[in-house]
TORKOLZA-48863 format. One record per residue: x, y, z of N, C-alpha, C in turn; residue number from 1. Coordinates in Angstrom, 1 decimal, always signed. Each point is the difference from the previous one (the first is absolute). Last residue first. Layout:
@nx=X	ny=Y	nz=Z	cax=X	cay=Y	caz=Z	cx=X	cy=Y	cz=Z	k=NUM
...
// end
This chain:
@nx=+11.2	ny=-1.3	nz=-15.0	cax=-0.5	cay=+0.0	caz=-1.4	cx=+1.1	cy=-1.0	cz=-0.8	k=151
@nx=-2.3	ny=-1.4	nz=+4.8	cax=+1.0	cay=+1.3	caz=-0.3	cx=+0.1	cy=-0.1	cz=-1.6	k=150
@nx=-3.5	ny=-1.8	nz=+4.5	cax=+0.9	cay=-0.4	caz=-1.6	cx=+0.4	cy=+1.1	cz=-0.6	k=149
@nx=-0.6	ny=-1.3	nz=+5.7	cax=-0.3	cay=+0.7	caz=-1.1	cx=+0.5	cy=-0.4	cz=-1.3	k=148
@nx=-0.6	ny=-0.1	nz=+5.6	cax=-0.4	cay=-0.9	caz=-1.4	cx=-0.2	cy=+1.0	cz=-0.8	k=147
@nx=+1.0	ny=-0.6	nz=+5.9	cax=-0.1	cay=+1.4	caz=-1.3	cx=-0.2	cy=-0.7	cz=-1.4	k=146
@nx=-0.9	ny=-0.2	nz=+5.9	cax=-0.3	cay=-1.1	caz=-1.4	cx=+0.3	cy=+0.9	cz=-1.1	k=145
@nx=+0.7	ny=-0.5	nz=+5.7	cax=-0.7	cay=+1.3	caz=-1.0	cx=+0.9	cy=-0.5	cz=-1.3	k=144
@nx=-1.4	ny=-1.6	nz=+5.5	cax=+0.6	cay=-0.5	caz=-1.6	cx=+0.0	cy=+1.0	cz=-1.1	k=143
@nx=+0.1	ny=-0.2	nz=+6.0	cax=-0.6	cay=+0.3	caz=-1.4	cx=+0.5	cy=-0.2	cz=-1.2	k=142
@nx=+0.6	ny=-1.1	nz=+5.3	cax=+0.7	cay=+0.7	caz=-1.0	cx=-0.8	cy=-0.3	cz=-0.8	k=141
@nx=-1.6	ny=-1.3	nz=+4.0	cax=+1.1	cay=+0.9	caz=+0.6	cx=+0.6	cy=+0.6	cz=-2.0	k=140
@nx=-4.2	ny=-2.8	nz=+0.1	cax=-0.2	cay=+0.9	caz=+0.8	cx=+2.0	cy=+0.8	cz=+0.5	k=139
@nx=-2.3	ny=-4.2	nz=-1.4	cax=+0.6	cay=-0.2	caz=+1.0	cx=+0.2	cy=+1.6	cz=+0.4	k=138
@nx=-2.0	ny=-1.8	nz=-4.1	cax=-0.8	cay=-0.2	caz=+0.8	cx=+0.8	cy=+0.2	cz=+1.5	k=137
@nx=-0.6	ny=+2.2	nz=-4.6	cax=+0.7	cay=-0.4	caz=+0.3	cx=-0.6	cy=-0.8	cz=+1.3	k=136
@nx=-0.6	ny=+1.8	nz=-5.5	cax=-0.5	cay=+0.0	caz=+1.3	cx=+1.0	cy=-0.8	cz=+0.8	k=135
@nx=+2.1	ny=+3.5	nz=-3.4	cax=-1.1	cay=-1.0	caz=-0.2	cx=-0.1	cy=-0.6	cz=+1.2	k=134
@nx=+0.1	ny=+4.4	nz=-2.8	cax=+0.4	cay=-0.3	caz=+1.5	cx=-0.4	cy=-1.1	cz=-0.2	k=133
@nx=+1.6	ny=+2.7	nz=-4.4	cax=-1.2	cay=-1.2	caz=+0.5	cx=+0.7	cy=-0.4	cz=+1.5	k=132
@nx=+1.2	ny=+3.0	nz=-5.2	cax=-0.1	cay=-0.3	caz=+1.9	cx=-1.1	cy=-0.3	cz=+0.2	k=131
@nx=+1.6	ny=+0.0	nz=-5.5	cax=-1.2	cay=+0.2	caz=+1.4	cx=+0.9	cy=-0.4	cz=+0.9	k=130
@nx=+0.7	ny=+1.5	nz=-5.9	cax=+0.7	cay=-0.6	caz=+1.4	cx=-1.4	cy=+0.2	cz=+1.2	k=129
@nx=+1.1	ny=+0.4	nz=-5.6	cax=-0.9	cay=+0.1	caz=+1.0	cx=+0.5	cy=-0.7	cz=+1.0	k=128
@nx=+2.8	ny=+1.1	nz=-3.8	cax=-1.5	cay=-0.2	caz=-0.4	cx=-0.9	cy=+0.5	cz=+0.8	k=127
@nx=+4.9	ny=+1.8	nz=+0.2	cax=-1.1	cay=-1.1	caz=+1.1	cx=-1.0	cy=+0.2	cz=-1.0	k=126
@nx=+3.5	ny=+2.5	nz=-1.1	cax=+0.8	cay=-1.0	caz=-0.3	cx=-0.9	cy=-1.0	cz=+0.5	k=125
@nx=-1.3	ny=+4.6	nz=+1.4	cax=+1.3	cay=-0.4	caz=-0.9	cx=+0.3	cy=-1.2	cz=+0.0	k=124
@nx=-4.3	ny=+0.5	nz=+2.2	cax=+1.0	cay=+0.8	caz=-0.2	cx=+1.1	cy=-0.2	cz=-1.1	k=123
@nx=-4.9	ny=-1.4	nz=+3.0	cax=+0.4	cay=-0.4	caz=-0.6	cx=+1.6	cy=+1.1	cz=-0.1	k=122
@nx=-3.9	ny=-2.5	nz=+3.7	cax=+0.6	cay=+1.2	caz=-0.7	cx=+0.9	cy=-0.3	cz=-1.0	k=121
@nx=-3.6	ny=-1.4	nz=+4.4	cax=+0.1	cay=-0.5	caz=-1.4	cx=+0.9	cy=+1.3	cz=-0.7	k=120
@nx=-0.9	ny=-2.1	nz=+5.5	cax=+0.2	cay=+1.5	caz=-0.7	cx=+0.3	cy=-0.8	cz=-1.4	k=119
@nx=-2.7	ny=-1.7	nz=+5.3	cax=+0.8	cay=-0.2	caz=-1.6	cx=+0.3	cy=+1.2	cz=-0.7	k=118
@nx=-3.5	ny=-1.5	nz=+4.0	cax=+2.0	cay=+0.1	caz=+0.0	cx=+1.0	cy=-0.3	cz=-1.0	k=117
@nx=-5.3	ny=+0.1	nz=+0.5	cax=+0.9	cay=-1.2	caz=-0.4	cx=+1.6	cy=+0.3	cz=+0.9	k=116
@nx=-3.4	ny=+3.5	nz=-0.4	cax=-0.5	cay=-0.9	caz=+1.1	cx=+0.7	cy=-1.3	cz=+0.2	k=115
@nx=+0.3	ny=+3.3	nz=-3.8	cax=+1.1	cay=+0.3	caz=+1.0	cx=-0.2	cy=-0.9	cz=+1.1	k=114
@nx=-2.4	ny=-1.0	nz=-3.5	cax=+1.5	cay=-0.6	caz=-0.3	cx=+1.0	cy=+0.6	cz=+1.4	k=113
@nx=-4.2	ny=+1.4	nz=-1.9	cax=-0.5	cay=-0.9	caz=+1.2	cx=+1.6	cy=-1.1	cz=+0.3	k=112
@nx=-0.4	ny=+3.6	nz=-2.7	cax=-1.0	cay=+0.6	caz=+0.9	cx=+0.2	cy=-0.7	cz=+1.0	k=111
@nx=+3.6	ny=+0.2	nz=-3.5	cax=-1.5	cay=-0.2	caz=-0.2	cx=-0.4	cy=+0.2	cz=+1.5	k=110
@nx=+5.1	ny=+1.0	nz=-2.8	cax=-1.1	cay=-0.4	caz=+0.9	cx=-1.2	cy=+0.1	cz=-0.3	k=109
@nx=+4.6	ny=+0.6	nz=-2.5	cax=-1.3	cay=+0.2	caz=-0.3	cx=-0.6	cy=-1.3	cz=+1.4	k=108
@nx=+4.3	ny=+3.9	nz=-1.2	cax=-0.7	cay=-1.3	caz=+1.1	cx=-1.7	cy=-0.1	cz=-0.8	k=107
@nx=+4.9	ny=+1.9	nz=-2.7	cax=-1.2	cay=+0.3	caz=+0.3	cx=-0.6	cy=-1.6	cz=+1.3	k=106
@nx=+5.0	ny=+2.6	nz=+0.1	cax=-0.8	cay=-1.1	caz=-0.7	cx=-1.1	cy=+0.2	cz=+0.7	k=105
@nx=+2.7	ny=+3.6	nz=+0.7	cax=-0.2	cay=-0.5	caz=-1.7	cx=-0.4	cy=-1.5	cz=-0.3	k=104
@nx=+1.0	ny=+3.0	nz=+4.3	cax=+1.0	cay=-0.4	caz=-0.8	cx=-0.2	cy=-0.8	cz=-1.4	k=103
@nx=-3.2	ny=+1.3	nz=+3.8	cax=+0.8	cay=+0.7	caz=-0.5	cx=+0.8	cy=+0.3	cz=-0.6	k=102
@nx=-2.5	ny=-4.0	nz=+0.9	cax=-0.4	cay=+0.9	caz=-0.7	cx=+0.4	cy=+1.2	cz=-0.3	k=101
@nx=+1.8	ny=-3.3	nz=+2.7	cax=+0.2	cay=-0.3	caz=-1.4	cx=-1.0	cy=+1.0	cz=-1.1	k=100
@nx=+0.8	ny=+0.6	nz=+4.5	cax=+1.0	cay=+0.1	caz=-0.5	cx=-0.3	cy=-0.5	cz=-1.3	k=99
@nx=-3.9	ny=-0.2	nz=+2.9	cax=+0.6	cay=+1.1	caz=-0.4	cx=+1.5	cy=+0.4	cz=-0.7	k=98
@nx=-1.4	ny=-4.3	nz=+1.6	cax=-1.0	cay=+0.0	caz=-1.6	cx=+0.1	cy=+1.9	cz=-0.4	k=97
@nx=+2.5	ny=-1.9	nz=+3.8	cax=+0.4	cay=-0.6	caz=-1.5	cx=-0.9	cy=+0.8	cz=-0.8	k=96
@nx=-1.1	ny=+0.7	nz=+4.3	cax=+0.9	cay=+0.8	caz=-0.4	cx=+0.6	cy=-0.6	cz=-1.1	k=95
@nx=-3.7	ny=-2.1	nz=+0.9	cax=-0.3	cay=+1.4	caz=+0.0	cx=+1.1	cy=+0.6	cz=-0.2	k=94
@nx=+1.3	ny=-4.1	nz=+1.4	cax=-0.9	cay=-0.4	caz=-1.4	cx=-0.3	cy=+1.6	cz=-0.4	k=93
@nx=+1.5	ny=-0.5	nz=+4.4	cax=+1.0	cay=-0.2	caz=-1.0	cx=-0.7	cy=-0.6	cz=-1.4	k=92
@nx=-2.5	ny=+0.7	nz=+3.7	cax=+0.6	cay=+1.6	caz=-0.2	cx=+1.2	cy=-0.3	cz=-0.8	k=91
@nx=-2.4	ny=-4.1	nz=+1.2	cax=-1.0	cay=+1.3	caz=-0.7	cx=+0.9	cy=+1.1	cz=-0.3	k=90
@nx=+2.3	ny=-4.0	nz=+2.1	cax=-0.4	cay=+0.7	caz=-1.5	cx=-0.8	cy=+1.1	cz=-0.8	k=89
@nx=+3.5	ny=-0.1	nz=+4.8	cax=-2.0	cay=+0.2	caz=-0.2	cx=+0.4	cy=-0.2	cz=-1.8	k=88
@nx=+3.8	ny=-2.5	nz=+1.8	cax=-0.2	cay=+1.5	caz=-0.1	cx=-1.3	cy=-0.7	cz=-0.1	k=87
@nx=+3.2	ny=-3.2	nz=+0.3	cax=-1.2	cay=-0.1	caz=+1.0	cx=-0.6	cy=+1.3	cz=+0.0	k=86
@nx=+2.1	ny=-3.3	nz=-4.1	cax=+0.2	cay=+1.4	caz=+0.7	cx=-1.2	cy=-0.4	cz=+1.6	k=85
@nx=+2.0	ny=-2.6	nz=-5.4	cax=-0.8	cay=+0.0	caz=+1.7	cx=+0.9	cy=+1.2	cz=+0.8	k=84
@nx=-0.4	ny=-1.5	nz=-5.6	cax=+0.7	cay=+0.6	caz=+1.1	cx=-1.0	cy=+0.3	cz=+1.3	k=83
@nx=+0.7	ny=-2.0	nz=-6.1	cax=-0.9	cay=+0.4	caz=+1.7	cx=+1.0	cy=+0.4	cz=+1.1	k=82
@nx=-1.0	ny=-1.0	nz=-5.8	cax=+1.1	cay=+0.1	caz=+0.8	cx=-1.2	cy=+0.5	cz=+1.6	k=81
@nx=+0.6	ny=-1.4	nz=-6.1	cax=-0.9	cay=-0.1	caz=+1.4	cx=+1.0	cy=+0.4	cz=+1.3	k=80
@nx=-0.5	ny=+0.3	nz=-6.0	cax=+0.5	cay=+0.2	caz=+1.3	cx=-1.0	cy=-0.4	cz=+0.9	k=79
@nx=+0.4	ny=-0.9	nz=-5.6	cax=-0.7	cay=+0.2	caz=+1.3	cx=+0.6	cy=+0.0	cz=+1.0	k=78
@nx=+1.9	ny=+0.0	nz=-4.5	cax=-0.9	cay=+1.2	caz=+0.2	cx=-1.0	cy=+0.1	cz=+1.3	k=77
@nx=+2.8	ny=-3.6	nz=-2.3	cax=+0.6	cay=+1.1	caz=-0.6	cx=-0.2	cy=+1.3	cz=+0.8	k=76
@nx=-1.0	ny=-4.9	nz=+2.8	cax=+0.3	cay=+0.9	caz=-1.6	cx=+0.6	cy=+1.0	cz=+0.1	k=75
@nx=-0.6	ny=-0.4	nz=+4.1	cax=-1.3	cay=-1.2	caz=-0.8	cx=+0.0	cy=+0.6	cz=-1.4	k=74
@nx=+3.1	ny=+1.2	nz=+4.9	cax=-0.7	cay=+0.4	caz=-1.5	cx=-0.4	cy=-1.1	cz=-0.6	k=73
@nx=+0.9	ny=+2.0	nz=+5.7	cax=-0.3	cay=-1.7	caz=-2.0	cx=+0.0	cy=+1.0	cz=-0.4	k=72
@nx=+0.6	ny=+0.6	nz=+5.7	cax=+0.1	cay=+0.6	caz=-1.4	cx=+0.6	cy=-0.7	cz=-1.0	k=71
@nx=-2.3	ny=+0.3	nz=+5.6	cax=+0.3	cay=-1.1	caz=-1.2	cx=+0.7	cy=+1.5	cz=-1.3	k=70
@nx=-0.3	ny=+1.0	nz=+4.5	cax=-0.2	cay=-1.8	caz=+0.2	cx=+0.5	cy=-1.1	cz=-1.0	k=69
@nx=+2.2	ny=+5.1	nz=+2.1	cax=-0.8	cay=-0.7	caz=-1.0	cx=-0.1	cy=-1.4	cz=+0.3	k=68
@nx=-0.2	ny=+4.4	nz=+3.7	cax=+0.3	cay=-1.7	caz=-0.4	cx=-0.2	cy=-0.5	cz=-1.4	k=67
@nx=-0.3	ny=+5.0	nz=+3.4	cax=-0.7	cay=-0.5	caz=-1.3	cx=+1.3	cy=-1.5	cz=-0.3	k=66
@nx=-0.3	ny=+3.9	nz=+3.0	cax=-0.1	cay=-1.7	caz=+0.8	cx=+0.2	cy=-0.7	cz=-1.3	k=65
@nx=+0.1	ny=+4.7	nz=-0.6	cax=+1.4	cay=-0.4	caz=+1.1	cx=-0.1	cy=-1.4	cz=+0.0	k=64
@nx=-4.1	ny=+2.0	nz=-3.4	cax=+0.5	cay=-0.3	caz=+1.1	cx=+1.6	cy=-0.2	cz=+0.6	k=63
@nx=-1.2	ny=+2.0	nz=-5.0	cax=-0.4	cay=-1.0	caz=+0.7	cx=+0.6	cy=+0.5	cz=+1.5	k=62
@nx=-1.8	ny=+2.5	nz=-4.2	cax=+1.1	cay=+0.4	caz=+1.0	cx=-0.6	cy=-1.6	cz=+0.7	k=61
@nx=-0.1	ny=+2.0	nz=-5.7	cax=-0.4	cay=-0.6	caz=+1.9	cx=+0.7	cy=-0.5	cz=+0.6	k=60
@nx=+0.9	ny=+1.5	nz=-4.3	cax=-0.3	cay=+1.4	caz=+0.5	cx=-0.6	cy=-0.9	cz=+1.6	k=59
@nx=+2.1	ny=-2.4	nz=-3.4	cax=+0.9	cay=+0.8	caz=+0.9	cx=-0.1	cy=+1.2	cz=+1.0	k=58
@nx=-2.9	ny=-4.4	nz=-2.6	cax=+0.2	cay=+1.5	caz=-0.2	cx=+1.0	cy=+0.3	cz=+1.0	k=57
@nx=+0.2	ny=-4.8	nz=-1.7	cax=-0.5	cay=+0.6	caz=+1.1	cx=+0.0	cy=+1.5	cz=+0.1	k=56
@nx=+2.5	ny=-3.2	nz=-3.2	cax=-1.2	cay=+0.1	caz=-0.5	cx=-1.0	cy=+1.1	cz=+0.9	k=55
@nx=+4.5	ny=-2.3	nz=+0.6	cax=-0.1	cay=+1.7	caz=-0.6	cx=-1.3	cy=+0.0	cz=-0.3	k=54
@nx=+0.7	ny=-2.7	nz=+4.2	cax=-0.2	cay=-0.4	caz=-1.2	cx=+0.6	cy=+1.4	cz=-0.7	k=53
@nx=+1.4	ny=+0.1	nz=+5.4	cax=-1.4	cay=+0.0	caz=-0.9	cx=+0.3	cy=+0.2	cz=-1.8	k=52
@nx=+3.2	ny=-0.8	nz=+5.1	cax=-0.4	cay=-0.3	caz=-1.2	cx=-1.0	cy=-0.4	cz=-1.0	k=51
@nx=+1.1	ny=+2.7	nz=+3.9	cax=+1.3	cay=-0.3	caz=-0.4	cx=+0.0	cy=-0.6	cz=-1.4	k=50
@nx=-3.8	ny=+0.6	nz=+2.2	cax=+0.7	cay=+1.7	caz=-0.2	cx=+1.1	cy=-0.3	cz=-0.4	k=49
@nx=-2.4	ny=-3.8	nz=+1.9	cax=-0.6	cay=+1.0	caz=-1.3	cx=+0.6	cy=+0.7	cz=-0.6	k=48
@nx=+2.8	ny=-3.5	nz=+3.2	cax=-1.6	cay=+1.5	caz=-0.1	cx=+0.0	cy=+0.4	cz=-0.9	k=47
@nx=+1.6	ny=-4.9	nz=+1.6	cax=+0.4	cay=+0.9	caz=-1.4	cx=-1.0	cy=+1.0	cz=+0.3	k=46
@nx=+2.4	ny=-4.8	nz=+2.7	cax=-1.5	cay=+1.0	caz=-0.1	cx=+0.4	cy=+1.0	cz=-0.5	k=45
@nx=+3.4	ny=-2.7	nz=+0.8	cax=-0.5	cay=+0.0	caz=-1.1	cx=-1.4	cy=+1.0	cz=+0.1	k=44
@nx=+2.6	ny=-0.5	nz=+4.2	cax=+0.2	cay=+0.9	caz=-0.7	cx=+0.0	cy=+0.2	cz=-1.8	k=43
@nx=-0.5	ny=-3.8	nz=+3.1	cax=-0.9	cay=+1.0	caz=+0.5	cx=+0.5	cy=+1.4	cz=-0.6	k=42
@nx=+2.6	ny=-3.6	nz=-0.8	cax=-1.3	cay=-0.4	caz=-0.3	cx=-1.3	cy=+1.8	cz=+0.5	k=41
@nx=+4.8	ny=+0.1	nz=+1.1	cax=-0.1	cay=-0.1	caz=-1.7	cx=-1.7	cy=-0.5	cz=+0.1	k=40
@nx=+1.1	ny=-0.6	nz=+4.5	cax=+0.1	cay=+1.6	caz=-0.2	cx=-0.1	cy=+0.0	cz=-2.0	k=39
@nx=+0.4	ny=-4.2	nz=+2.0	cax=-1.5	cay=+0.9	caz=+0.1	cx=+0.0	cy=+1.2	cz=-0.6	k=38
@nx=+4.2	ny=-2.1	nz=-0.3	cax=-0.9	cay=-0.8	caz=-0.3	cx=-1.3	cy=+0.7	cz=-0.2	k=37
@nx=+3.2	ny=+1.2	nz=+2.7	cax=+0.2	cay=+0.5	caz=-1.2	cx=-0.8	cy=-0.3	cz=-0.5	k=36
@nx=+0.0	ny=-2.6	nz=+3.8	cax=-1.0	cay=+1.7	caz=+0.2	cx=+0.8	cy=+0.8	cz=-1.2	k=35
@nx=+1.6	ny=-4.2	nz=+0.1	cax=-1.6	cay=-0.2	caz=+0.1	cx=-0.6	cy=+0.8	cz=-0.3	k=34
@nx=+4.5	ny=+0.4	nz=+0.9	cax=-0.6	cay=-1.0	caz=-1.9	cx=-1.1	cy=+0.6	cz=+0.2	k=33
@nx=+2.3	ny=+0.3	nz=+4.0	cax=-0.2	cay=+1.0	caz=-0.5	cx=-0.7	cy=+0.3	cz=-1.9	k=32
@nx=+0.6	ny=-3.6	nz=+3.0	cax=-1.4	cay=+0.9	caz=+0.5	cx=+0.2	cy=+1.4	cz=-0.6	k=31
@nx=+3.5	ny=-3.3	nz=-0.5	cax=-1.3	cay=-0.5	caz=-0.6	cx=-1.1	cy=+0.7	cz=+0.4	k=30
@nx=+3.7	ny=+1.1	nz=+1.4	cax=+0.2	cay=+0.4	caz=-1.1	cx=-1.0	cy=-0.9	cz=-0.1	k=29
@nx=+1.0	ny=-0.8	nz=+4.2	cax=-1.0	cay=+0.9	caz=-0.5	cx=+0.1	cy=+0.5	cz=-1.6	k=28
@nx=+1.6	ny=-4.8	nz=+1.7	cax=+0.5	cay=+1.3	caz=-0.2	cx=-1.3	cy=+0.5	cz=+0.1	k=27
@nx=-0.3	ny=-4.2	nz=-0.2	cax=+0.0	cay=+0.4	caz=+1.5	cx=+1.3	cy=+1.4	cz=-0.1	k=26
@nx=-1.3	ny=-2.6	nz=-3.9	cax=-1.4	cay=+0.2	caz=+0.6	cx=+0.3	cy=+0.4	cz=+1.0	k=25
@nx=+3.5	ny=-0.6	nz=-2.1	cax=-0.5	cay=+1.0	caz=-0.7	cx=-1.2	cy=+0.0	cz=+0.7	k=24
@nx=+2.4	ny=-3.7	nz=+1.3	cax=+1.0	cay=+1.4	caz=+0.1	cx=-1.4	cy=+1.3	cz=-0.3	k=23
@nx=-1.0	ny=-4.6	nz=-1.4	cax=-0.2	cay=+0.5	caz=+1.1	cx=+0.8	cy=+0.9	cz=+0.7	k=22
@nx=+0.7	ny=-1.0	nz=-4.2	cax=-1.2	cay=+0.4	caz=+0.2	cx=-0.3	cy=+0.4	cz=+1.3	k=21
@nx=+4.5	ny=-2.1	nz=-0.9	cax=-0.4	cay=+2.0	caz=-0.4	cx=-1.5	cy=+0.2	cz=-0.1	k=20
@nx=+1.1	ny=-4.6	nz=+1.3	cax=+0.3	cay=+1.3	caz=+0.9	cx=-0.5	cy=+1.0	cz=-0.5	k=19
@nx=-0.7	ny=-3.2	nz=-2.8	cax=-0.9	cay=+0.1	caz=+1.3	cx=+0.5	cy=+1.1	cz=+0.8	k=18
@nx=+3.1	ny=-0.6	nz=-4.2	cax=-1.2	cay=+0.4	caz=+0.5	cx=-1.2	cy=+0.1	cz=+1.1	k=17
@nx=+4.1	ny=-2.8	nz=+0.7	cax=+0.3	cay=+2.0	caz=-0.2	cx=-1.2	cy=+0.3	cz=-0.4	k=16
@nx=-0.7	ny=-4.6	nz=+0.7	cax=+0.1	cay=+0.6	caz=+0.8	cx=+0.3	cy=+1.7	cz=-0.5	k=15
@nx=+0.0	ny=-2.8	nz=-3.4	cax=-1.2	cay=+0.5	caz=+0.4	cx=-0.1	cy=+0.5	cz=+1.5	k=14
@nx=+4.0	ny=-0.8	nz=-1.7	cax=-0.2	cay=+1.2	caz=-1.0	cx=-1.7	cy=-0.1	cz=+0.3	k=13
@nx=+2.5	ny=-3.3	nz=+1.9	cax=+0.3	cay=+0.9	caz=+0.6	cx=-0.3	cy=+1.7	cz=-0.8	k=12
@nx=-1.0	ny=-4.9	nz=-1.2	cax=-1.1	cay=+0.3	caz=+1.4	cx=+0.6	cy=+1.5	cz=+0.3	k=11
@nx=+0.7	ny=-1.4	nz=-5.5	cax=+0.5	cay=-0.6	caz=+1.4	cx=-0.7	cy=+1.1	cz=+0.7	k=10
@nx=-2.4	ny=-2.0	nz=-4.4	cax=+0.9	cay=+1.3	caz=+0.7	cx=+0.4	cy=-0.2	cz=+1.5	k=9
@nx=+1.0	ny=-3.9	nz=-3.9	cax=-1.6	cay=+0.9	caz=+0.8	cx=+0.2	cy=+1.1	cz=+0.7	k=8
@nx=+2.8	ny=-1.7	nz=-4.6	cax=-0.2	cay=+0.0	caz=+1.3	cx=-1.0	cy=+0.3	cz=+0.6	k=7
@nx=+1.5	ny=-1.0	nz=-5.4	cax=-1.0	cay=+1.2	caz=+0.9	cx=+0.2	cy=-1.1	cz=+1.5	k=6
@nx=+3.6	ny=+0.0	nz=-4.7	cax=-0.4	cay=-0.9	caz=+1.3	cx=-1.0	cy=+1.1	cz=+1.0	k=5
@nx=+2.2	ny=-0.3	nz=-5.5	cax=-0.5	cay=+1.1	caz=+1.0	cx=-0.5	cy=-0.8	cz=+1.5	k=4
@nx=+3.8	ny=-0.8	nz=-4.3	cax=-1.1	cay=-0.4	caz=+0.9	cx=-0.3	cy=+0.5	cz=+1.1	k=3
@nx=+2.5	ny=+0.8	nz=-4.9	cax=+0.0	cay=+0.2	caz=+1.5	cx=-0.8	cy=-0.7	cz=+0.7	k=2
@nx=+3.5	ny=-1.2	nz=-4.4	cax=-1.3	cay=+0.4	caz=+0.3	cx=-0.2	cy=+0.1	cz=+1.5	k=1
// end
């Protein structure tokens, strides 16, 4: 039979590590970690255009800036999704609500809906979908809100 005898760890294998730590701190390859580091983080931010739901008509034209914030599904059938932009919304709601009308989903607005900043429309495969500018208070980028239940 064997007998296993546990030692404490000898001083010279915690010395070699300390060193090689402090080796590694006083290399630049640690700065180079760092700023890899950032560079991957800062390049999760995801534009729109690269990656918009299938659910999102194909027929609108997003922003260059355009940022997704959020995109759920809530069940079977409810979407949500957002995107910050610093484009004029007005003229990007108008030119939505012309593309989508062009192209076969009906917009059903109301009078006082356009004062909202909102567009309600439906299509292939959309029960009923809305854009929605939503309020913001700092003013440099804009929220623009899309929700819809799909068939």
């Amino acid at each position: 039979m064997s007998t296993l005898t546990l030692h404490p760890p000898r001083a010279s294998l915690a010395l070699t590590c300390h060193a090689i730590i402090e080796t590694f701190r006083r290399l630049p390859i640690r700065d180079l970690i760092l700023a890899a580091a950032i560079v991957l983080a800062a390049s999760v931010v995801v534009h729109a255009d690269e990656n918009l739901p299938d659910w999102i008509p194909d027929v609108l034209t997003f922003p260059d800036d355009a940022e997704v914030v959020t995109d759920r599904a809530v069940g079977s059938s409810i979407r949500l999704f957002s995107i910050s932009t610093e484009a004029d919304v007005d003229t990007l709601l108008a030119d939505w609500e012309e593309e989508l009308t062009e192209n076969g989903y009906p917009v059903t607005q109301e009078a006082g809906e356009l004062l909202d900043r909102s567009i309600e429309f439906t299509g292939p495969d959309i029960v009923n979908a809305k854009i929605i500018v939503a309020p913001t208070t700092d003013g440099s980028r804009s929220l623009i809100e899309f929700d819809a239940t799909l068939n």
